[in-house]
C-alpha positions in Angstrom: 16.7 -11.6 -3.0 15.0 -10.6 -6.3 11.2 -12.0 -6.4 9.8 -12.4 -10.2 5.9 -13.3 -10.4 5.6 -15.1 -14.6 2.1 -15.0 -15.6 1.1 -16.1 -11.5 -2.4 -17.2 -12.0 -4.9 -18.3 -9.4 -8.4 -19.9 -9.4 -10.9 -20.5 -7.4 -13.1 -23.0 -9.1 -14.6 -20.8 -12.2 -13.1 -17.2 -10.1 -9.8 -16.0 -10.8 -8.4 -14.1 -7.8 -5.2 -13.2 -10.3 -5.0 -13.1 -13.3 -1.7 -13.9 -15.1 0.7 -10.6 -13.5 4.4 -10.5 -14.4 6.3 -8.4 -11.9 9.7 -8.1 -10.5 10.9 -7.2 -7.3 14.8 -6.3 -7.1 16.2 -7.4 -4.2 16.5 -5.4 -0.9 13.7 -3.3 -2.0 10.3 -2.1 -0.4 7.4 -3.4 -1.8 3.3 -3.0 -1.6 1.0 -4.4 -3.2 -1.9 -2.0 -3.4 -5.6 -2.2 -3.9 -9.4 -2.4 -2.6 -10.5 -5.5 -1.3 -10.9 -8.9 -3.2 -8.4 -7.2 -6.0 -5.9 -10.4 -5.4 -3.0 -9.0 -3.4 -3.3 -11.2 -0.6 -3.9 -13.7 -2.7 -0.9 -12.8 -4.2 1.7 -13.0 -1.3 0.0 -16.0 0.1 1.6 -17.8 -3.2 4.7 -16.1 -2.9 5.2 -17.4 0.4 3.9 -20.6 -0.6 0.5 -20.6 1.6 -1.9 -21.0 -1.5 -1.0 -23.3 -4.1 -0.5 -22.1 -8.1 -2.8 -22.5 -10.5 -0.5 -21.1 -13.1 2.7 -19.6 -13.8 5.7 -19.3 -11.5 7.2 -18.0 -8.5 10.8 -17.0 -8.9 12.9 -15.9 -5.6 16.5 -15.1 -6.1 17.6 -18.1 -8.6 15.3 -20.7 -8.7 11.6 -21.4 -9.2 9.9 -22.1 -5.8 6.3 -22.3 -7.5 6.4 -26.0 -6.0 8.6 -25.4 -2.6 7.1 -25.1 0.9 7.3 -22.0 2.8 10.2 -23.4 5.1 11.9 -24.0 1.6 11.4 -20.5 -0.1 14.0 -17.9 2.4 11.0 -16.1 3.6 8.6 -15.6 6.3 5.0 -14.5 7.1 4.0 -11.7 9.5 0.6 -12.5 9.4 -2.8 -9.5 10.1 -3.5 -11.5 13.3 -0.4 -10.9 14.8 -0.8 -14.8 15.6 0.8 -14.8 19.2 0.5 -17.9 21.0 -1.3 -16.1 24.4 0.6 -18.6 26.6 4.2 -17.8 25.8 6.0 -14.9 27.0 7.7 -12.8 24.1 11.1 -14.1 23.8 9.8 -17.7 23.7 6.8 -16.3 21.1 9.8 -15.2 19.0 12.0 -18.0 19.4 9.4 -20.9 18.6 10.2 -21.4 15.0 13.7 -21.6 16.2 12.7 -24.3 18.7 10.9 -25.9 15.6 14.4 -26.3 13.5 16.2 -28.0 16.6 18.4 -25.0 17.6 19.5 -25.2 21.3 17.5 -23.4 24.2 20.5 -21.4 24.8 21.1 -20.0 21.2 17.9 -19.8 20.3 16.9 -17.3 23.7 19.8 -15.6 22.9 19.0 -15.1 19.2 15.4 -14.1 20.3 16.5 -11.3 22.9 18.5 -9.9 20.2 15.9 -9.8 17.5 13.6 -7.9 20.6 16.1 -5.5 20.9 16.0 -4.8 17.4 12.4 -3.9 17.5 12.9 -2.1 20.9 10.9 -4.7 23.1 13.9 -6.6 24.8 12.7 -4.9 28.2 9.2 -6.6 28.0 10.7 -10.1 26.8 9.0 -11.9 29.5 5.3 -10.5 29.7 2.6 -12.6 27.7 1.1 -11.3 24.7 -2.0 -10.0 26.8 0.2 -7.8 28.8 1.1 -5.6 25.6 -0.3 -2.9 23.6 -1.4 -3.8 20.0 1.7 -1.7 18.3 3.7 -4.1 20.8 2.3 -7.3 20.1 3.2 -5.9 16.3 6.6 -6.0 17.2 6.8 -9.1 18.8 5.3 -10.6 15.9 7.7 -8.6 13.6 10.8 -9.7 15.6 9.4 -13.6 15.4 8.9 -12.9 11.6 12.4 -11.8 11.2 14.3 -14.1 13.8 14.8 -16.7 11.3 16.7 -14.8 8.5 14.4 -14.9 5.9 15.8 -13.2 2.7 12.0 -11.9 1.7 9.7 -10.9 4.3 5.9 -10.7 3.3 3.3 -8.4 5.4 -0.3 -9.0 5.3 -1.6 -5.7 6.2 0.3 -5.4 9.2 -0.7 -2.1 10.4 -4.5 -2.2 10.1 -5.3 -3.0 13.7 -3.9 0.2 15.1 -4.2 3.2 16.0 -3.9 6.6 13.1 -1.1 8.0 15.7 0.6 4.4 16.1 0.2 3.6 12.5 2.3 6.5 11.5 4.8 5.3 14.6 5.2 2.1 13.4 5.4 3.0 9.0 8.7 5.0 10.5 9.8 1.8 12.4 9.3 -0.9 9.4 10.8 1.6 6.9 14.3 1.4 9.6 14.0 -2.1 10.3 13.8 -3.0 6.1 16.7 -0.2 5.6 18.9 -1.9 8.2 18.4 -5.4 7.9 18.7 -4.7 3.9 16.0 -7.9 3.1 12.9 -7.4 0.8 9.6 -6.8 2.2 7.0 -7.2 0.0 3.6 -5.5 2.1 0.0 -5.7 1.1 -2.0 -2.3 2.1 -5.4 -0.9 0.9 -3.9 2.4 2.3 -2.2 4.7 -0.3 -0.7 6.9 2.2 0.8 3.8 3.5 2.1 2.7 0.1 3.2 6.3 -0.6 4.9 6.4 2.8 6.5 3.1 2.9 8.1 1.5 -0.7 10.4 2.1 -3.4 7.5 0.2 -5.4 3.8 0.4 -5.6 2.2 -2.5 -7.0 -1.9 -1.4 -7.9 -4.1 -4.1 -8.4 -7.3 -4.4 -9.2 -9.5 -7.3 -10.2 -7.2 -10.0 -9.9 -4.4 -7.6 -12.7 -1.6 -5.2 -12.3 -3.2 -1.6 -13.0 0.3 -0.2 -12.5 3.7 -0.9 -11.3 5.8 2.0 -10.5 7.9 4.1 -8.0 5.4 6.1 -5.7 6.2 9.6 -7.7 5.8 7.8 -10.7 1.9 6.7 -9.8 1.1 9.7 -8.1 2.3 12.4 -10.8 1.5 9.8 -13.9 -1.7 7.3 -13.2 -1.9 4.5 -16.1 -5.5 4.5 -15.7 -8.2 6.3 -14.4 -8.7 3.5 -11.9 -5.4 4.0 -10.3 -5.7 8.1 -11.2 -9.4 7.4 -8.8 -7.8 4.9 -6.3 -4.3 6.7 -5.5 -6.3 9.4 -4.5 -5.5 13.8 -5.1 -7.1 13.5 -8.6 -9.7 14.4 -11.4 -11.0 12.3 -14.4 -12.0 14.2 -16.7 -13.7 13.1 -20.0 -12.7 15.6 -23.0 -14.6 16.2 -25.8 -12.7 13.9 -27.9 -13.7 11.3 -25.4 -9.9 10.8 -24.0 -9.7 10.9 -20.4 -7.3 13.1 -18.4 -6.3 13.0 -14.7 -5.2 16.3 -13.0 -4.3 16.7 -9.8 -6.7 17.7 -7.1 -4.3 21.3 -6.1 -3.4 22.2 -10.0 -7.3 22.9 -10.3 -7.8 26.8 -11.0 -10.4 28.5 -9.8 -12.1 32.4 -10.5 -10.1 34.3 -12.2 -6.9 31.9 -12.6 -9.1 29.0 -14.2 -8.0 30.2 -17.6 -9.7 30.7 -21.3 -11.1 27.0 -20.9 -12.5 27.2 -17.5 -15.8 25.8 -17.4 -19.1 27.0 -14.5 -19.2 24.2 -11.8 -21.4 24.8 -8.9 -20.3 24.2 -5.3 -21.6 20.9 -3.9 -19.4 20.7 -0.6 -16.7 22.2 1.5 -14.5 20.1 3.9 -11.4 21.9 6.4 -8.9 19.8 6.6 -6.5 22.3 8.5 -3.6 23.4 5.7 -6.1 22.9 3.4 -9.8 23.2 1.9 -11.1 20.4 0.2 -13.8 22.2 -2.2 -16.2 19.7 -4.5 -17.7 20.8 -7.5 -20.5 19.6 -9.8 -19.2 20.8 -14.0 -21.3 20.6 -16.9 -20.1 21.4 -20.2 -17.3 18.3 -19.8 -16.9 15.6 -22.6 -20.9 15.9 -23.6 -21.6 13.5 -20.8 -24.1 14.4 -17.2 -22.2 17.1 -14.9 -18.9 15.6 -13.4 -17.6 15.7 -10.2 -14.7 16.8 -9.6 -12.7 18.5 -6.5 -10.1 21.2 -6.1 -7.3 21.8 -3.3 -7.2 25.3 -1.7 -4.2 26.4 0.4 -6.1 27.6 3.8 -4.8 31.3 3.4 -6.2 31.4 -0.1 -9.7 30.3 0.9 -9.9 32.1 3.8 -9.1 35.0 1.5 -11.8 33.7 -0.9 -14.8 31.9 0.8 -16.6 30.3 -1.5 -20.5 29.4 -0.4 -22.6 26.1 -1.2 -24.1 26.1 -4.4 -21.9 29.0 -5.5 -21.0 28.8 -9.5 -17.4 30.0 -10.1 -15.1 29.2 -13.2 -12.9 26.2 -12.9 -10.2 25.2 -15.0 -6.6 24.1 -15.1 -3.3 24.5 -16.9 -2.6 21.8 -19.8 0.4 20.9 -18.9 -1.4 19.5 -15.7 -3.6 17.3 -17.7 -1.8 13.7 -17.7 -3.7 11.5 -20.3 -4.4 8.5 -19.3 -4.7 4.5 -21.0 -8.3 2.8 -21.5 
């Protein structure tokens, strides 16, 4: 189902958590809803699913305004950052409680459990207890009870933050099949880029309570709205210009030496970081927009540096092509 957010506003006494966004989620697409903490996307999904009230505007999912509905009412479920397991049921019966809930029969609703476990690959563990299992398992458990009732939106609250870097990567791979198969929206609150990059057909940045920018992950990466999202999404350079517009090039289109071009300006080394295919190099520039010197960072291939070594506190020209310069809003 589609999922519209019109002017969705909430307070906290005198705070405001969010602050009036319009956004529209197409239905059967992938979702996040990216940003530092306290930006509002939690906030956020917590009234879409009807687990904070509205202090203004609307929730819309498929047809009908649910801004007032319960979250049995709305079509879609929870899979909360706990994981939220009841530690004294196995996992089929974990999974098939909110069945148990709605009056379905113990036969039907084991049955409808198992095969939601299978789904998620943990049908051979159906019957050990939540402290029996690995954290990416309990994940899955808590996925499969998520998804056992049908919900036509599924909303994750950071669902991946309690593992593992390997297992995290697993499990991105695991919710991207599940979402492609089952064909439902998920609509998934991260304050990882890579995991928004990696995951959805939409990135949602927020930041203080508003919508920085809404866009397909390409569209963010190769055009920021704003330097916030430019600084946030990671890769790239502000850079003040003398006619105090602001520009955001990427991180690998800097130019260094000799290839940094007629405008390159000196910037001194300040640190060097390996990070296997690559060299992260920083630099401190003067001579940028009038202002103090400005950091800013370029992305070596590893066969180029190590054909060029560059030493702390080194000056060497840096520049970049203008076509790599994306300007950016105020």
């Amino acid at each position: 189902m589609d999922v519209e957010l019109i002017r969705l506003t909430k307070r906290y006494g005198h705070t405001t958590a969010v602050d009036g966004i319009d956004l529209k989620v197409r239905s059967g697409a992938y979702c996040c809803l990216l940003g530092p903490s306290g930006c509002g996307k939690t906030t956020t999904l917590r009234m879409i699913g009807g687990h904070e009230t509205v202090s203004g505007g609307d929730v819309v999912i498929g047809p009908r305004s649910v801004g007032d509905a319960t979250p049995a009412e709305r079509g879609t479920a929870m899979m909360f950052q706990s994981y939220a397991l009841f530690p004294h049921l196995n996992c089929r019966d974990n999974v098939a409680f909110s069945l148990k809930m709605r009056g379905i029969a113990k036969a039907e609703r084991r049955a409808k459990a198992l095969a939601m476990l299978d789904l998620v690959q943990m049908a051979h563990l159906a019957e050990r207890l939540p402290a029996q299992l690995s954290g990416g398992q309990q994940q899955r458990v808590a996925l499969a009870r998520a998804l056992v009732t049908g919900p036509k939106v599924l909303l994750l609250d950071e669902p991946l933050s309690a593992l593992d870097p390997f297992l995290r990567v697993r499990m991105r791979t695991e919710l991207k099949r599940l979402q492609a198969e089952l064909g439902i929206t998920f609509i998934h609150v991260t304050h990882s880029q890579e995991e928004a990059m990696a995951l959805s057909d939409l990135v949602v940045v927020m930041n203080g309570g508003r919508i920085e920018q809404a866009a397909a992950p390409r569209t963010v990466f190769e055009r920021p709205a704003t330097a916030f999202v430019a600084r946030f999404i990671g890769g790239h350079n502000v850079i003040r210009l003398a006619d105090a517009s602001e520009v955001a090039v990427r991180a690998d289109r800097m130019r260094l030496g000799a290839q940094a071009g007629p405008d390159a300006v000196p910037a001194r080394v300040v640190s060097v970081e390996y990070q296997g295919t690559s060299v992260h190099v920083g630099f401190a520039a003067d001579g940028l927009g009038g202002g103090p010197a400005t950091a800013l960072t370029a992305v070596i291939d590893d066969a180029a540096y190590a054909g060029a070594p560059l030493a702390l506190g080194q000056t060497v020209p840096l520049g970049w092509d203008a076509d790599a310069a994306h300007r950016l809003s105020a």
